[in-house]
C-alpha positions as CSV (number, residue, x, y, z in Angstrom):
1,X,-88.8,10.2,-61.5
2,X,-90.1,10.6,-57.9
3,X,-90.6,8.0,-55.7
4,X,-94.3,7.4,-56.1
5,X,-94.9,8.9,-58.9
6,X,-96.7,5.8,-60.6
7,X,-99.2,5.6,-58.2
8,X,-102.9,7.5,-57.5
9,X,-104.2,8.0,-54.3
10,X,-107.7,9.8,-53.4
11,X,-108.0,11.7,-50.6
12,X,-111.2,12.0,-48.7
13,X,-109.6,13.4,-45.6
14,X,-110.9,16.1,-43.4
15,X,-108.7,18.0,-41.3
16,X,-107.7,15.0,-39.6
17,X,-105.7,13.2,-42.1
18,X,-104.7,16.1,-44.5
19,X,-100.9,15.6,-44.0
20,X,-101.5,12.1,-45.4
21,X,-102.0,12.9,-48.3
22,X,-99.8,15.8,-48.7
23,X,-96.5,13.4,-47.7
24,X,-97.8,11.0,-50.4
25,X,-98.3,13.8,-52.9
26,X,-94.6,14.9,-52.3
27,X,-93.3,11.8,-52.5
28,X,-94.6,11.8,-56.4
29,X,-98.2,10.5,-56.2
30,X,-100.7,11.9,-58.1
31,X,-102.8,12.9,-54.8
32,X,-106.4,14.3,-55.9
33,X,-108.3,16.3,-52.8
34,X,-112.0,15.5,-53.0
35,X,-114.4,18.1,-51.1
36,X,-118.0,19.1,-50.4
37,X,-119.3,20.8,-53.1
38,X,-118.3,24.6,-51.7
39,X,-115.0,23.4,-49.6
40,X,-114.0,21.4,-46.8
41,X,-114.3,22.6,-43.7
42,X,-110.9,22.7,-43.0
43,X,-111.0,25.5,-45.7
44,X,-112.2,27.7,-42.4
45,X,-109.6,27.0,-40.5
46,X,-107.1,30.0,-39.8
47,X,-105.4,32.4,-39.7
48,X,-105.8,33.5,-43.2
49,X,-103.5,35.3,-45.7
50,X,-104.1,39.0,-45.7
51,X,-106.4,38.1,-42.6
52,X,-108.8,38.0,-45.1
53,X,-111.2,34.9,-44.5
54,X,-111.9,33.0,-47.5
55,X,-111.8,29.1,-48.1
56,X,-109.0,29.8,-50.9
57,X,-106.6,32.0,-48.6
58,X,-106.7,29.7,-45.6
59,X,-103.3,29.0,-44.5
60,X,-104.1,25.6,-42.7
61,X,-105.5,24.7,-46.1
62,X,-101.8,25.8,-47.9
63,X,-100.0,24.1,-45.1
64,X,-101.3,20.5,-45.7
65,X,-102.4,20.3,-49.0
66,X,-99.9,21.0,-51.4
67,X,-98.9,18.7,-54.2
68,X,-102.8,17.6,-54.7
69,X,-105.2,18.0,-57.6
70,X,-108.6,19.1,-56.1
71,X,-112.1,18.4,-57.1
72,X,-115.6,18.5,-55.2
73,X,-118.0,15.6,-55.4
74,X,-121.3,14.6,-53.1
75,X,-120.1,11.5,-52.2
76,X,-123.0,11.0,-49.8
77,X,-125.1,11.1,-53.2
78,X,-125.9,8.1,-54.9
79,X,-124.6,9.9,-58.3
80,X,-121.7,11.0,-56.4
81,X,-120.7,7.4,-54.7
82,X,-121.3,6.2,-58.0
83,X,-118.3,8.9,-60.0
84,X,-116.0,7.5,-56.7
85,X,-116.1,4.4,-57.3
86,X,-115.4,4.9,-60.8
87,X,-112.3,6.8,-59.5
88,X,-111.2,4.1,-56.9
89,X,-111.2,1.4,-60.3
90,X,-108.0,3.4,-61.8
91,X,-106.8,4.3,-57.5
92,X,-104.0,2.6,-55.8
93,X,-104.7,4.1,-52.4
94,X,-108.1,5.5,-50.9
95,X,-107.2,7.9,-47.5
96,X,-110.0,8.8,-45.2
97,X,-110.4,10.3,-41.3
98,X,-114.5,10.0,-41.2
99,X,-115.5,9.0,-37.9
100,X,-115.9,4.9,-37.7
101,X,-118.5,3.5,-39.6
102,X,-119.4,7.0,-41.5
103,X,-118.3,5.2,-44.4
104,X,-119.8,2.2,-44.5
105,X,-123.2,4.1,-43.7
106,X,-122.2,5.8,-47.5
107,X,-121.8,2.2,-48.8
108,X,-118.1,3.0,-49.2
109,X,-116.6,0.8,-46.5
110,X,-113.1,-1.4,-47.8
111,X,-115.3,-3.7,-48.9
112,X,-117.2,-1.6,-51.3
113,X,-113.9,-0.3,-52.7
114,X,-112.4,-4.0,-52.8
115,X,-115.3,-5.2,-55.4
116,X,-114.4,-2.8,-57.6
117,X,-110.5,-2.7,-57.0
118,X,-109.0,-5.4,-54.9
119,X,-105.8,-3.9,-55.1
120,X,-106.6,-0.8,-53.6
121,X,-105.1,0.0,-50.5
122,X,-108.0,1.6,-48.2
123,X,-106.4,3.7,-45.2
124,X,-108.8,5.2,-42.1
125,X,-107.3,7.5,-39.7
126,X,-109.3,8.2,-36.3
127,X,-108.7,8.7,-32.7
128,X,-109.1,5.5,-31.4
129,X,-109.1,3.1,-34.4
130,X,-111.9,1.6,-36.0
131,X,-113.1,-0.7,-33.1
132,X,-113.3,-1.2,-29.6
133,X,-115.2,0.4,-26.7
134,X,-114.1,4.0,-27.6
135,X,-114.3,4.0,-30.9
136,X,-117.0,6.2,-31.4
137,X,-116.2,8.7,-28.7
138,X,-115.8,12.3,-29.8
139,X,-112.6,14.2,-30.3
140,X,-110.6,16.8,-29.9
141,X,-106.3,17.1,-30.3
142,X,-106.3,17.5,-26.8
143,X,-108.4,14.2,-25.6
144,X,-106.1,11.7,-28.5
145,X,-103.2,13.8,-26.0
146,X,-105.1,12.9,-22.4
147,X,-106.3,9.2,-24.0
148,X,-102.2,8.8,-24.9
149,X,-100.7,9.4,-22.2
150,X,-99.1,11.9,-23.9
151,X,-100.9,15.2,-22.0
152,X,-99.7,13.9,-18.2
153,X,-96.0,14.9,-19.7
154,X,-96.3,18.6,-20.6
155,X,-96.7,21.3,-18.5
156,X,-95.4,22.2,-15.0
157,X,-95.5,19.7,-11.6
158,X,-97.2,21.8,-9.4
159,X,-100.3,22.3,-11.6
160,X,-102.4,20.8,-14.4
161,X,-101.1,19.4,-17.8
162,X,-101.1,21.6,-20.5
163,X,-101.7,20.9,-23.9
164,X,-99.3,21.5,-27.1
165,X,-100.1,24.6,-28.9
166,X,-100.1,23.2,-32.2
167,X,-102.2,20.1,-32.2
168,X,-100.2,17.1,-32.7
169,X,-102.2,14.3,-32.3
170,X,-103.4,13.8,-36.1
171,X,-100.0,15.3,-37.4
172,X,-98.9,11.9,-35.8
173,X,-101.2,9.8,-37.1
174,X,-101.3,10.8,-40.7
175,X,-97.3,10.6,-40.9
176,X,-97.8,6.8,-39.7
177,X,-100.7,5.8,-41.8
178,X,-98.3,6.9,-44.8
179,X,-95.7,4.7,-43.8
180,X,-98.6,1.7,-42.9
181,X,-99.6,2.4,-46.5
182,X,-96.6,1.9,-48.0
183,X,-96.0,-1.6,-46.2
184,X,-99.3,-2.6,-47.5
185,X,-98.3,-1.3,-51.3
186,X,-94.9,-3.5,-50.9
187,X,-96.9,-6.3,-50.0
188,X,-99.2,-5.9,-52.8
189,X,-96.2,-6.4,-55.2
190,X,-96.3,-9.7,-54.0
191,X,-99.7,-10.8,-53.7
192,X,-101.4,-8.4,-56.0
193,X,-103.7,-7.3,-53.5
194,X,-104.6,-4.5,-51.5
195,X,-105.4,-4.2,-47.7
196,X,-107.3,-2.3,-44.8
197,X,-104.9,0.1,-43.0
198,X,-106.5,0.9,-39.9
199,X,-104.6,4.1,-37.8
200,X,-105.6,5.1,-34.3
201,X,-103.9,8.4,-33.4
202,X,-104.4,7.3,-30.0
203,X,-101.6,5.2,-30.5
204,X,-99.7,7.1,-32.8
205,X,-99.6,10.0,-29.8
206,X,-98.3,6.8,-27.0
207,X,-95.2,5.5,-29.2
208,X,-94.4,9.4,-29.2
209,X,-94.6,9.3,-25.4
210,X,-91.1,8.8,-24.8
211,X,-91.3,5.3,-23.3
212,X,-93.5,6.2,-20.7
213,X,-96.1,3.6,-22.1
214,X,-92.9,0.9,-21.3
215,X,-92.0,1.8,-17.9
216,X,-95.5,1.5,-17.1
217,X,-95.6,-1.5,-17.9
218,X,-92.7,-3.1,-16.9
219,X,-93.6,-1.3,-13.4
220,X,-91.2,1.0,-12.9
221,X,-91.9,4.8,-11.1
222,X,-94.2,6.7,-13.7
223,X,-92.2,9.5,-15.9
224,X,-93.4,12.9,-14.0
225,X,-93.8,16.3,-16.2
226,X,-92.1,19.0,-15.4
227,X,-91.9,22.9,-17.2
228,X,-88.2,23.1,-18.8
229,X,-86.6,20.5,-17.3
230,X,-87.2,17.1,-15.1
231,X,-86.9,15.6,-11.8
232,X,-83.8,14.2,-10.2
233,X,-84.9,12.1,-7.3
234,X,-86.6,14.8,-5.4
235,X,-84.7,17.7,-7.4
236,X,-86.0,19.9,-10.0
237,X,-83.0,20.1,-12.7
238,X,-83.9,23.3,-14.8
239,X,-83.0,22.6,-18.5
240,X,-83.8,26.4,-19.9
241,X,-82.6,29.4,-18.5
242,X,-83.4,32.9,-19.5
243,X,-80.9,35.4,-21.6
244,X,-81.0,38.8,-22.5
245,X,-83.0,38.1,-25.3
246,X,-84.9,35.3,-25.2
247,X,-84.3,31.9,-23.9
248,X,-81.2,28.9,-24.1
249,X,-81.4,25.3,-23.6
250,X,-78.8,23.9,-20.9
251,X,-77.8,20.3,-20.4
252,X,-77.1,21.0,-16.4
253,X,-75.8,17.6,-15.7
254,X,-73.7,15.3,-13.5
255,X,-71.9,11.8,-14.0
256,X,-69.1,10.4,-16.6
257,X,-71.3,11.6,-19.6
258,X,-72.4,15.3,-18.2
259,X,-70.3,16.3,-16.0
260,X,-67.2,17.8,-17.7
261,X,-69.8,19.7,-19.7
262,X,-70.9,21.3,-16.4
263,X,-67.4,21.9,-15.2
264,X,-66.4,23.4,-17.9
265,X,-69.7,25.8,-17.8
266,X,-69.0,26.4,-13.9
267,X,-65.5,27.7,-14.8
268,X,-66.6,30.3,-17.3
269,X,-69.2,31.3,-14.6
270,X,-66.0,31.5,-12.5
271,X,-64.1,33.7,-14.7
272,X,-66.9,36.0,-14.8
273,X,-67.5,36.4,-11.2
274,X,-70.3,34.9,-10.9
275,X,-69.1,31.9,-8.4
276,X,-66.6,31.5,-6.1
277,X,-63.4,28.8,-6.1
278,X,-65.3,26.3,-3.8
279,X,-68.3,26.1,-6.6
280,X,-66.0,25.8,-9.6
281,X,-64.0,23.5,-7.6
282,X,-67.3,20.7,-6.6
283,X,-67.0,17.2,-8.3
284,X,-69.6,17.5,-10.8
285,X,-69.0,14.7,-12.2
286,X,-69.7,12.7,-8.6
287,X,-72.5,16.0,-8.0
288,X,-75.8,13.5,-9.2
289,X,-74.7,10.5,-6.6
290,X,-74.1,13.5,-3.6
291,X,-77.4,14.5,-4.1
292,X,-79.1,11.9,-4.2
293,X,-77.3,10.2,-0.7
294,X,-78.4,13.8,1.1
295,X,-74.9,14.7,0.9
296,X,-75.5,18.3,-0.7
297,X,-77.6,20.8,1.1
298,X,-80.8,21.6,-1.0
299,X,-80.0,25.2,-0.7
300,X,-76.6,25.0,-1.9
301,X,-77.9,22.9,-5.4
302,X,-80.3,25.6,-5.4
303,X,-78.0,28.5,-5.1
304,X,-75.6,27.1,-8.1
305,X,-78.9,26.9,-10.0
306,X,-79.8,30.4,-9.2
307,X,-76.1,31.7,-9.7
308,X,-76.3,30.1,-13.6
309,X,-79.6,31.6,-14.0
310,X,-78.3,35.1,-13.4
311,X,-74.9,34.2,-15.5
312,X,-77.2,33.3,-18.8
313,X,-79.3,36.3,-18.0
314,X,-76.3,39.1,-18.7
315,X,-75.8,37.6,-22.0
316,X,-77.7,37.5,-25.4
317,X,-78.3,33.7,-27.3
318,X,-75.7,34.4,-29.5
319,X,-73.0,35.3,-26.9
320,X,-74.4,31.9,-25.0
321,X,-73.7,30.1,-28.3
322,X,-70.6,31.5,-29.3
323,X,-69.4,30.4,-25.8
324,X,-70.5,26.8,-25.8
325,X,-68.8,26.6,-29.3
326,X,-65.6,27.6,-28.5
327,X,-65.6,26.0,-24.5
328,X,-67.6,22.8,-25.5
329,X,-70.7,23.4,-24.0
330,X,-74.4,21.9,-24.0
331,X,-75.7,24.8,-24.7
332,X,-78.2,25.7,-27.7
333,X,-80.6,29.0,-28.0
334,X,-84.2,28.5,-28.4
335,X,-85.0,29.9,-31.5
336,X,-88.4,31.8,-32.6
337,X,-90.0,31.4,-35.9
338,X,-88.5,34.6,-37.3
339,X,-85.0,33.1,-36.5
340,X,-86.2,29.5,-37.1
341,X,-87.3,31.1,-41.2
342,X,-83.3,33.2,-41.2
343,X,-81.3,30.0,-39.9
344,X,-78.4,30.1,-41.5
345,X,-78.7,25.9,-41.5
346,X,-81.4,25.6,-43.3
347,X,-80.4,28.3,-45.9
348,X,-77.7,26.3,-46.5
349,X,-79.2,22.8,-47.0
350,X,-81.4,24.6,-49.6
351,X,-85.0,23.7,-47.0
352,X,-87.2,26.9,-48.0
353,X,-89.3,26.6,-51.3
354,X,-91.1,29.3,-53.0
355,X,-94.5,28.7,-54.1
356,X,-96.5,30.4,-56.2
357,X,-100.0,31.4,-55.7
358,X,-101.3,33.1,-58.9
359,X,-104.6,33.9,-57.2
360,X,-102.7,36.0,-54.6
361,X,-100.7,37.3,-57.3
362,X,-98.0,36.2,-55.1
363,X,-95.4,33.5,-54.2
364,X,-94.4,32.4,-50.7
365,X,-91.8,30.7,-49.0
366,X,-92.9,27.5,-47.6
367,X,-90.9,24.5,-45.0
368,X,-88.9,22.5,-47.1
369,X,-88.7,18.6,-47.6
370,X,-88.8,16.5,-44.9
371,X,-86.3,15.0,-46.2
372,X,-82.9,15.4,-48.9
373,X,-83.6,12.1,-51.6
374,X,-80.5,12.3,-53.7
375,X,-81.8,10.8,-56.5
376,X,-85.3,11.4,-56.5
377,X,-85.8,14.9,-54.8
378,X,-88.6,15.9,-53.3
379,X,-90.5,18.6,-55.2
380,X,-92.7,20.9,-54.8
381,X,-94.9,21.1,-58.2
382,X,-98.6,22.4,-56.9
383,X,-99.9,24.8,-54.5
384,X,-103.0,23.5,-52.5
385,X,-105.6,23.6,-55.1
386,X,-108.6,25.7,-54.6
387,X,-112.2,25.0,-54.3
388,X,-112.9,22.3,-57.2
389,X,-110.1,23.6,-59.4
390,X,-109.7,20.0,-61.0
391,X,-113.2,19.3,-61.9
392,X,-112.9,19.3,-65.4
393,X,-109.3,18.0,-65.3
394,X,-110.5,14.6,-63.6
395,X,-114.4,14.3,-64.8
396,X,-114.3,15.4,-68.2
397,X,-110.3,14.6,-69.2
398,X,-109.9,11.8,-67.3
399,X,-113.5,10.2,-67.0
400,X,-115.1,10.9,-70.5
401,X,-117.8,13.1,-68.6
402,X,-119.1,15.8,-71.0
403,X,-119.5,19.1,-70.7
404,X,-122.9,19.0,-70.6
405,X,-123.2,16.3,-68.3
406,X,-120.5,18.2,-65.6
407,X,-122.6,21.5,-65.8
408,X,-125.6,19.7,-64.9
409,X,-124.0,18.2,-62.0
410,X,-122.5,21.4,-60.5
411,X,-125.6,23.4,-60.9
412,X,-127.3,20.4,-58.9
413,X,-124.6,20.3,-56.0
414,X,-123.3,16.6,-57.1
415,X,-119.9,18.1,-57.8
């Protein structure tokens, strides 16, 4: 049996919290999606398979939404609170991302849930929590990044910060409120009741900051961004260089720890040409204290930088690789996502799943488990559902609503 698979959890997310339930659903739950009547927004969310747009074939909406049942209800109706409430008496979770206060507005704050089921475990996911002087400021990924502290890390020195391509902020956020959720459900064994779980992704983003949030506040020099790799002192150590094809990762380091990695590196440069004795032959192990007493010319740090750069440049990833493997070097390729999907590591630990789609008359590989459970696997038994594809499942199966009664509802917009 899976992990959670005893459990029920309704999810009112919008694109905000979406992963929350999806980690809950793999985990075993039995997850059900409540829309709008006609989608969620997130639904329009690209790119789209076939780039075809249409609220079933988004591939946002397959990405964080499988293992869920899905149905559509007007919750902002009084008929519709009125059917979710019914469905948060048999719940043992409630997930939503509204903005604060949205809900209570609806007359479905924690408290309006707790009457009905005080063991219900209500979980809010925004960008700065549910209180406090920003609470209701609007968002975007890249403000939960700027408000983190997150955003002054990425990017290059010289210029502005960049953002993260993918938008990370509520990724984050709904991985944590999952784990909040589940401290609240082990404390409900004991006392039977349920609790308010109230996740900022402000936060979630500055615990993911690396400790910068510490050494602020113990004092110390801020952490400084820098494009590919960081700052020594005053020294910009380059941590990828360019191949023939693509790019590799380099740990390009001095001291006890790094520097017989760099020796070693050094040498093959050596036996290649690329150097002469008197480079091979530096302390690099003693290199980081040299520099930073003055004792190295800038120049010459930068012309064994530009000497590795042309090295790595006359040979492919795989020839880089190969070479660290057999000469016990840090050196890795950066993959892209066509050689991320062939990895022969992940093939191996059986990651990929193939999902069906019937409606596409298709099946697709998706990303794997997060994580191998040995004796409870994590599986993949749904696709995302499509618009309101549960209705009848929940409302009429489940809640004793008749035919009649359901029809009525959808042809008024109610469900």
């Amino acid at each position: 049996m899976s992990p959670l698979a005893p459990y029920r959890v309704l999810d009112l997310t919008n694109e905000r919290g979406l992963l929350c339930g999806q980690i809950f659903g793999d985990l075993g739950a039995d997850v059900i999606k409540i829309e709008p009547p006609g989608g969620s927004d997130a639904r329009r969310i690209g790119p789209f398979y076939k780039d075809e747009p249409d609220p079933n074939r988004s591939l946002f909406w397959w990405a964080y939404n499988r293992n869920k049942r899905g149905i559509t209800l007007d919750y902002a109706s009084a008929e519709g609170r009125a059917l979710l409430l019914r469905l948060v008496e048999g719940a043992d979770f409630v997930i939503e991302s509204d903005n604060p206060g949205r809900m209570a507005e609806l007359g479905l704050a924690y408290d309006d849930f707790e009457r009905v089921n005080p063991a219900v475990v209500y979980v809010s996911i925004t960008p700065f929590g549910q209180d406090g002087p920003k609470a209701g400021y609007a968002d975007t990924d890249i403000v939960v990044l700027a408000a983190s502290g997150f955003l002054a890390l990425t990017g290059d020195d010289d210029r502005p910060p960049v953002r993260v391509s993918v938008p990370q902020g509520y990724l984050h956020a709904s991985a944590e409120a999952v784990a909040a959720a589940l401290i609240a459900n082990h404390e409900r064994q004991r006392s039977g009741n349920g609790q308010r779980v109230d996740v900022s992704a402000q936060q979630s983003m500055n615990l993911a900051s690396f400790g910068s949030g510490l050494v602020a506040a113990l004092g110390l020099p801020a952490n400084r961004r820098l494009s590919g790799g960081y700052k020594y002192g005053d020294y910009l150590l380059k941590q990828v260089y360019a191949a023939k094809d693509g790019h590799v990762a380099i740990t390009f380091l001095f001291g006890n720890a790094m520097g017989p990695f760099t020796r070693r590196l050094v040498e093959w440069m050596h036996e290649e040409g690329f150097c002469d004795d008197e480079t091979r032959d530096i302390d690099w192990i003693g290199y980081g204290e040299l520099l930073m007493h003055g004792q190295v010319p800038r120049d010459k740090f930068e012309q064994v930088k530009s000497i590795l750069d042309a090295f790595t440049r006359t040979k492919t990833k795989a020839e880089l690789f190969e070479g660290a493997l057999s000469r016990s070097l840090l050196v890795a390729p950066v993959a892209a996502m066509d050689e991320v999907v062939a990895f022969e590591q992940l093939a191996s630990r059986d990651y990929w799943r193939e999902v069906e789609h019937p409606e596409c008359s298709a099946s697709f590989r998706y990303p794997g488990p997060f994580a191998k459970l040995s004796e409870t696997p994590i599986e993949y038994r749904r696709r995302a559902p499509l618009i309101g594809e549960h209705n009848r499942e929940v409302f009429a199966d489940e809640l004793g609503m008749s035919t009649e009664a359901l029809t009525e509802l959808q042809a008024r917009g109610i469900v």
